[in-house]
N, C-alpha and C positions, 0 to 999 in steps of 0.2 A: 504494500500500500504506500504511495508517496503523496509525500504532503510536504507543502511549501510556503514558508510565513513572506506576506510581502506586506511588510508595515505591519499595521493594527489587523489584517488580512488573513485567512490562511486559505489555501489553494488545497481540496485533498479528491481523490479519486472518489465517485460515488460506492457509497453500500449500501445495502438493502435498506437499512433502517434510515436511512434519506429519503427513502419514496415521498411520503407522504407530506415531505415538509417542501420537496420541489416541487409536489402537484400542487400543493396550494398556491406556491410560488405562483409558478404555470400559469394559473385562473388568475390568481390576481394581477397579474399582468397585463392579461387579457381584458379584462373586467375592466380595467381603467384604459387602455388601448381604444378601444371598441362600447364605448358605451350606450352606442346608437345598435348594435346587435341582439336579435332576438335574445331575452334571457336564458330561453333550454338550451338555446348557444353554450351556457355559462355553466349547464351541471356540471357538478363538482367529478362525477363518475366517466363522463367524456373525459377529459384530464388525464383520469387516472387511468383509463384506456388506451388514449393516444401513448402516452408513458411507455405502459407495458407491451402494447401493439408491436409500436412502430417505431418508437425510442431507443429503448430500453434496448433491443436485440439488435440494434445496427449503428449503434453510436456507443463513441464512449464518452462518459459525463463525471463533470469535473464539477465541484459545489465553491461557493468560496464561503467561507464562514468567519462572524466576527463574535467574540466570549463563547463561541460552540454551537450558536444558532446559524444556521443558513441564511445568507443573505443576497445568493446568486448563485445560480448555476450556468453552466453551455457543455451541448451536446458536440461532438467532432462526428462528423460522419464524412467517410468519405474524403473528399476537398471540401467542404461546407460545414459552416456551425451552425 
């Protein structure tokens, strides 16, 4: 597992028990993005299916975290984040 402090920052590889805290991420993101988008746009269970889908098995994800909470993540896929 590597992890990387940059400042007040830490850079670490994603693990399981990140899910949940990026999918929220993920929506809220979203959420404030797009606020003119239908709201079933915005369940919380889309999120966490695109995640697991489509994410999750073809990228790898880096979280950045600041006191141990997540405060950003990005996915590499490919040539593309």
């Amino acid at each position: 597992m590597m992890t990387e402090k940059c400042g007040e920052f830490e850079i670490t590889e994603y693990k399981a028990e990140d899910f949940e805290a990026i999918a929220g991420l993920f929506r809220s993101v979203y959420v404030k993005t797009y606020p003119h988008f239908d709201p079933k746009f915005f369940a919380a269970e889309r999120f966490r299916a695109i995640l697991r889908e489509h994410t999750l098995p073809n990228s790898q994800i880096w979280t950045a975290k600041t006191k141990g909470k997540i405060i950003g993540f990005f996915a590499l896929a490919k040539n593309s984040i």
